[in-house]
C-alpha positions in Angstrom: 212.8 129.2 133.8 210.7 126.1 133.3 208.4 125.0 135.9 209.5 121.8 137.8 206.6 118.5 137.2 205.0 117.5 140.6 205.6 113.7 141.0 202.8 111.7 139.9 201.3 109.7 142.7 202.9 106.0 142.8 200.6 103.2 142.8 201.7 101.9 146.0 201.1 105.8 147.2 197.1 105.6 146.2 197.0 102.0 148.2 198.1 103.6 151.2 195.5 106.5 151.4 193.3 103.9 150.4 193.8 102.0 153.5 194.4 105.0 155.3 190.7 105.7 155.1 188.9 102.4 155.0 190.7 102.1 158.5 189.2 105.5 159.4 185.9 104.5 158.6 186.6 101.5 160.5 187.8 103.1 163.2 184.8 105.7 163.6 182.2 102.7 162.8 183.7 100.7 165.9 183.8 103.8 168.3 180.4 104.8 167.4 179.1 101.4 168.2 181.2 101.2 171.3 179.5 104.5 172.4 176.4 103.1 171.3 176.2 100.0 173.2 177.0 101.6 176.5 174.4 104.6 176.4 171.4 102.1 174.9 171.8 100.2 178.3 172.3 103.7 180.2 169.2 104.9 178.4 167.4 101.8 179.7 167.6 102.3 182.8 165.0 104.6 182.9 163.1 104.4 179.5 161.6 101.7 178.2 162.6 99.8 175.1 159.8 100.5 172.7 161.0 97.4 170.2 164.0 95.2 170.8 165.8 93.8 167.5 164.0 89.8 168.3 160.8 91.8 167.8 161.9 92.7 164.3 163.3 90.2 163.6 160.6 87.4 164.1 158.4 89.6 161.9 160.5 89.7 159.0 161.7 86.3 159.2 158.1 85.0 160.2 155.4 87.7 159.2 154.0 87.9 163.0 152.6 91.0 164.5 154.1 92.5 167.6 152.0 92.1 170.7 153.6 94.2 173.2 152.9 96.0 176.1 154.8 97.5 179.0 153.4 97.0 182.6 155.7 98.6 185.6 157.1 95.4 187.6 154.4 96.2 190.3 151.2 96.0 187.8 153.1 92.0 187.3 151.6 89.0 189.1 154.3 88.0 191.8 153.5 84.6 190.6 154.7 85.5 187.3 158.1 86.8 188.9 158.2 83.5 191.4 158.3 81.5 188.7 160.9 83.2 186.5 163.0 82.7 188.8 162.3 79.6 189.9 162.5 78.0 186.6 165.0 79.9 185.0 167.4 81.4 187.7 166.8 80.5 191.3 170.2 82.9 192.6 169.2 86.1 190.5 169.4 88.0 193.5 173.1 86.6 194.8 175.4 86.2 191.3 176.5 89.3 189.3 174.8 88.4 186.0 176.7 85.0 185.8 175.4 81.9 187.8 178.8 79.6 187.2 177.6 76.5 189.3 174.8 76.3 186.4 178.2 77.1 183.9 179.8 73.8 185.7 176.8 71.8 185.4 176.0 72.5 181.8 179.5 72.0 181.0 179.9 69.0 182.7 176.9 67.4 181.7 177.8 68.4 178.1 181.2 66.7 178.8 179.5 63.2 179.0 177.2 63.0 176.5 173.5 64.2 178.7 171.3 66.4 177.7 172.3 70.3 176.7 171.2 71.8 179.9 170.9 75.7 179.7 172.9 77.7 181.8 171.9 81.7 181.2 170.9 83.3 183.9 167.6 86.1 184.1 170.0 88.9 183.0 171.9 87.0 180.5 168.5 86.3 178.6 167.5 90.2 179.5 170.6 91.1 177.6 170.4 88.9 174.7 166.5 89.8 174.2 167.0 93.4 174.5 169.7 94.3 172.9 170.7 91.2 170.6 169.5 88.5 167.8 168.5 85.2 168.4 170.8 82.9 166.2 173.5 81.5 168.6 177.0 82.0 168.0 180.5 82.5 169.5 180.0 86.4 168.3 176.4 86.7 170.0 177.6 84.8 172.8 180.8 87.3 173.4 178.2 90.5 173.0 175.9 88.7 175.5 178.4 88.6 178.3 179.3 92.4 177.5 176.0 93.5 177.9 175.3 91.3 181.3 178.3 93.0 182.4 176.6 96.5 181.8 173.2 95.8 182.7 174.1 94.1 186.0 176.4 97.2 186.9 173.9 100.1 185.4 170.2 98.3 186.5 169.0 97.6 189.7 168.2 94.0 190.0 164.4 94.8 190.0 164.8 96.8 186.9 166.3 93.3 185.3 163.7 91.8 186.1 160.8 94.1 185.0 162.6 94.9 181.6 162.9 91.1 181.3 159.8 90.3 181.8 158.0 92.8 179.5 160.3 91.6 176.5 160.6 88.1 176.7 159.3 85.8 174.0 156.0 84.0 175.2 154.4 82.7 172.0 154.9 83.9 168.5 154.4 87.8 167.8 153.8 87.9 171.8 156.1 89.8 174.2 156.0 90.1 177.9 153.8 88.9 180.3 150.9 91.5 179.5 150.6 90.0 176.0 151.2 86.4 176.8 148.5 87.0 180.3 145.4 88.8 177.5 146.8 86.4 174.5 146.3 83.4 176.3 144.2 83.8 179.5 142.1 87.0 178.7 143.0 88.7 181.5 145.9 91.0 183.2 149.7 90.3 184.3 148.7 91.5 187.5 146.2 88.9 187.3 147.8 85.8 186.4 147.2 82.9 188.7 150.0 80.6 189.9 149.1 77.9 187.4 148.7 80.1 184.6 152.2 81.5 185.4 153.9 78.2 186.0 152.6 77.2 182.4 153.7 80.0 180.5 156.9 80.1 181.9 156.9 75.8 181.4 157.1 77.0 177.2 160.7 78.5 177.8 163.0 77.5 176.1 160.3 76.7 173.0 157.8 79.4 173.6 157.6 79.2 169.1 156.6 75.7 169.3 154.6 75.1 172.9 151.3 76.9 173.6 150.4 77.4 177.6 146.6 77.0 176.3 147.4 73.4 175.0 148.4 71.6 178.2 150.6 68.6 177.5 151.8 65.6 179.8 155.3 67.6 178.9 153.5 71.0 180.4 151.7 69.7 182.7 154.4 68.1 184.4 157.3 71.0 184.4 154.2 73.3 185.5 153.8 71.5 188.7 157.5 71.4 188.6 157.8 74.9 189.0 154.8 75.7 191.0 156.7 74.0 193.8 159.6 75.3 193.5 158.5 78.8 193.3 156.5 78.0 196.4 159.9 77.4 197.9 161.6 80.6 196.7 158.7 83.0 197.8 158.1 86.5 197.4 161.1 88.7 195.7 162.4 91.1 197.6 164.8 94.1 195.5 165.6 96.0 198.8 169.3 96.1 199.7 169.4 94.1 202.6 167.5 91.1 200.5 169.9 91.5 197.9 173.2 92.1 200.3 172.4 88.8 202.2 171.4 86.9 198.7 174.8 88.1 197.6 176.2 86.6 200.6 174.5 83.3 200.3 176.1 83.2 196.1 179.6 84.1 197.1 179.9 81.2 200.5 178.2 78.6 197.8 180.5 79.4 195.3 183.7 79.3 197.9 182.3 75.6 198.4 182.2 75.3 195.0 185.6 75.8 194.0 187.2 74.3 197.2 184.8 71.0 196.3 186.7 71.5 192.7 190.4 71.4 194.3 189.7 68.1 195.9 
């Protein structure tokens, strides 16, 4: 009795287990990153990132070397932390990662034609320097939020602000206030006078382009800018009643907010 022919495979038949596994491979890709991206900031909590993906970056796109190095938050000048948040996000302590007062005023500025005011707070630019590339974008900006959200609910707030600043961008190939404090001054983090803090942190958003060393009427003037304020904000506090009652302080100022909205 002669055998029976198997079918050949139809053509429509090979496109399907085609697309069978290139949605697989997908698939696995995306769930690998997904588990990915939530132990890196899980790991971080208590390691300490020994290269973030700016880092790389700049030296392949720019050749510079990689002056890094860590110092615990407590070997940092508490004027350095003063006027971080001063200048860059004077609620750290009350929001949740997001300030959206700054959000409204950046927006709204935006909206009629002033200048592009920045609105990311301390752990938004902790997220995007750790664990992101520099180029903005819808995509970057999606990723950014996603980490906030993880970092804000994983870290302690004093953790944000000791990873943050130990990988921030303070001049090119220079990372952290340890670098930018024996780059620039010759000297320690834990060292760094008010003045010397006020003027490195005056380079943000620019820190490629201005130099702390090479004080102009621009520097000069957002230095003393941000001397007094930090003056005004004092010493940071990470205990839990300084954060409970900074928490408290965000939430009435946003109720405001939003009822001031309405009207």
């Amino acid at each position: 009795m002669a055998k029976s022919k198997k079918p050949l495979k139809s053509g429509s038949g090979k496109k399907k287990g085609f697309f069978r596994t290139f949605f697989k491979i997908v698939g696995y890709t995306l769930l690998t990153l997904f588990i990915l991206s939530l132990l890196m900031p899980l790991l971080y909590k208590w390691v300490n990132p020994p290269v973030t993906p700016l880092m790389l970056i700049r030296k392949v796109q720019y050749g510079y070397s990689i002056e890094y190095e860590w110092r615990d938050l407590d070997q940092i000048s508490q004027n350095m932390v003063q006027c971080a948040v001063a200048s860059e996000d004077n609620r750290f302590l009350g929001h949740k990662g997001f300030d959206m007062a700054a959000i409204d005023r950046a927006i709204e500025e935006r909206e009629h034609g002033g200048r592009r005011r920045g609105a990311s707070t301390i752990s938004q630019q902790t997220a995007k320097n750790v664990f992101l590339w520099p180029k903005s974008s819808w995509v970057r900006k999606g990723c950014e939020a996603y980490f906030t959200f993880l970092i804000e609910h994983m870290w302690s707030k004093e953790r944000i602000m000791e990873v943050y600043l130990n990988v921030i961008e303070m001049g090119p190939g220079i990372y952290g206030a340890e670098a930018a404090a024996q780059h620039y001054y010759h000297t320690s983090a834990k060292h760094l006078t008010l003045r010397q803090s006020a003027l490195i942190t005056a380079c943000y958003p620019n820190p490629l382009k201005r130099n702390p060393t090479r004080v102009t009427s621009y520097l000069n003037r957002r230095a003393a800018q941000i001397m007094g304020m930090s003056k005004k904000v004092g010493r940071i506090k990470y205990d839990d009643a300084t954060v409970a009652a900074a928490r408290e302080r965000y939430l009435k100022s946003e109720e405001k907010r939003k009822n001031r909205k309405k009207k």
